[in-house]
N, C-alpha and C positions, 0 to 999 in steps of 0.2 A: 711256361711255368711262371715266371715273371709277371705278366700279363695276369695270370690267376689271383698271386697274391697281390697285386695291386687292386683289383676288384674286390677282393675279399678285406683286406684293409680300411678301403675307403668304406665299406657296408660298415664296417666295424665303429668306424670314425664317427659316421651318422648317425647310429643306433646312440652310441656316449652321447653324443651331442643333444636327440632328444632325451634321453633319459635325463639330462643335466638342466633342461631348459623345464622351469617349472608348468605346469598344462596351465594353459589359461583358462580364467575364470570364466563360465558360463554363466551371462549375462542372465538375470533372474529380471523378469516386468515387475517392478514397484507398484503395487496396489496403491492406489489415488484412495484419498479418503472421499468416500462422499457426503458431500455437502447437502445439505433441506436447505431448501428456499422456500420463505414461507408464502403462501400465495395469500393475491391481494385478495382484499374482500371484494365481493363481485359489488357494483355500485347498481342503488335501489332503481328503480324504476322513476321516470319523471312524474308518471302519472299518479305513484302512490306518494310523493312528496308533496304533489298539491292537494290532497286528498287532505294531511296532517297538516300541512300551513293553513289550510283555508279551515277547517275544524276549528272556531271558537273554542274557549277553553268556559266551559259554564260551572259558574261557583254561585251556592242557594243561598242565602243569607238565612239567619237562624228564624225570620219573619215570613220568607218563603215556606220554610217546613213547618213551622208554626198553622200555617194556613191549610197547609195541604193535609194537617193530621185532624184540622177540628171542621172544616169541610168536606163534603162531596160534591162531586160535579154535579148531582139528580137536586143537589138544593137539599140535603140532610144535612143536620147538622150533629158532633157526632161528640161523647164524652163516656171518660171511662170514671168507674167506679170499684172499691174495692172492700172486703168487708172478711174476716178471718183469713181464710186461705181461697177465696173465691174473688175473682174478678171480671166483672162485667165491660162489655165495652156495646154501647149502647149509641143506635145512627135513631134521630127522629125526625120527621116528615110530615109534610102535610096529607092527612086523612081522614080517616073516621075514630077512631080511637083503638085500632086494633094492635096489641102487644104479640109479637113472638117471638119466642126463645128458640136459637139455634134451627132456625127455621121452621119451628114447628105451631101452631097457632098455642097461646100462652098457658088455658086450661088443660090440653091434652103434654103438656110437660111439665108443669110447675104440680096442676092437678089441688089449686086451692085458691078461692074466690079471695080470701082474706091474703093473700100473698101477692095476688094479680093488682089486689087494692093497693097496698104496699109501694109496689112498681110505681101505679098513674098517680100517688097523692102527690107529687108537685105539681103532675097537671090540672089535678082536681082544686087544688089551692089555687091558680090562676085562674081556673076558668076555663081551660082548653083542653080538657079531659075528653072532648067528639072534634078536638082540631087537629089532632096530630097521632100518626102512626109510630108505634117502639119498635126497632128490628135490637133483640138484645145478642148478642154472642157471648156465653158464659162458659169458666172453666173453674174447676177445683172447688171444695168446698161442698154444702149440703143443700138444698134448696132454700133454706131460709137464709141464709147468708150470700146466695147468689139474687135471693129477690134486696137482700140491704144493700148489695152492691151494685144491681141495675138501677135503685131509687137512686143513689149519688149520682149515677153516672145521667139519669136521664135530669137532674137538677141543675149537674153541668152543662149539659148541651142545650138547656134552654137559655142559662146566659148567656149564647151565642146567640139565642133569635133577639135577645133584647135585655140590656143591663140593669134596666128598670128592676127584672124578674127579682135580682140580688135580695133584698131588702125583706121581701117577701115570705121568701125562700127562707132565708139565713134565720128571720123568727122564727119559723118552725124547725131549726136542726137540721131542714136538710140537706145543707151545703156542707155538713161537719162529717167529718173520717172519724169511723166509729174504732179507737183503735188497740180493744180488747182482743185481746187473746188466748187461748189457752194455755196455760203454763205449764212448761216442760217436767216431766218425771224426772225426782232425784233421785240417785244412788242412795242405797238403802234406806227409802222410803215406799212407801204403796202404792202413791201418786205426787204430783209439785208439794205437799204438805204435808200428805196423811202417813202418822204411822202402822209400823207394824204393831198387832196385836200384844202385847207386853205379860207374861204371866212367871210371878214371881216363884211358886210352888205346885 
């Protein structure tokens, strides 16, 4: 019996004892922050860095483009002209004396001898009216006002063949920008001046 309750004691003892001893804590894994690392930039290729080193750096001087817009490589020489709301740009060449407009030969577009006249009288004035070919490219505007802005343009581009022409030219006006215009409709009028009909009774 003794024996018993010494066994039975000591169980007793144990149990107090854990119940007494606080449970230990279960270790919890700490989440690690994660960190970015930023990657490197991958480095270029050797062969495309000599590509950009050895590429001169080309800058035109305003005498460059100058030349490039009043010549052509075929040996035209080329001027623009402009006349209400129409603007011609006009390349002229050595040939027979053939004019035409937007590619077209000059009577089957213009469609009026006195207009085609119009065009060659600076060449008729020098004399070279069977020496030189007109390619004109015209936009906006009505035909008579695209033939006063081909004749500027084709009186420009002859003082490219030779500055002598100037002189020439300039006595007969047609070096001069013609620079009429139509003038705008005003509010409560009928047109830029006219009024409206007025009736008292």
């Amino acid at each position: 019996m003794e024996k018993k309750k010494s066994v039975t004691t000591e169980k007793a003892v144990e149990k107090k004892k854990a119940v007494s001893k606080p449970a230990a804590k279960a270790e919890t894994p700490v989440a690690k922050k994660a960190t970015i690392t930023p990657k490197a930039p991958k480095p270029a290729p050797a062969s495309a860095e000599k590509a950009v080193s050895s590429a001169p750096a080309k800058v035109k001087t305003a005498a460059e483009k100058k030349d490039k817009k009043a010549t052509v490589s075929n040996g035209s020489f080329y001027g623009t002209g402009k006349r209400k709301s129409a603007i011609a740009r006009v390349w002229i060449s050595k040939g027979t004396g053939l004019v035409n407009f937007n590619r077209k030969p000059g009577i089957d577009y213009i469609k009026s001898e006195l207009l085609i006249a119009k065009v060659k009288a600076p060449l008729k004035k020098l004399g070279l009216e069977s020496q030189y070919d007109c390619n004109i490219f015209t936009v906006g505007g009505g035909l008579v006002a695209q033939a006063d802005a081909s004749r500027l343009g084709v009186s420009r581009a002859l003082l490219l063949v030779s500055a002598d022409y100037r002189k020439p030219l300039k006595e007969e006006g047609f070096l001069t920008r013609d620079p009429r215009v139509k003038e705008r409709k005003k509010y409560g009028k009928k047109r830029a001046r006219k009024g409206f009909q007025f009736r008292k009774r």
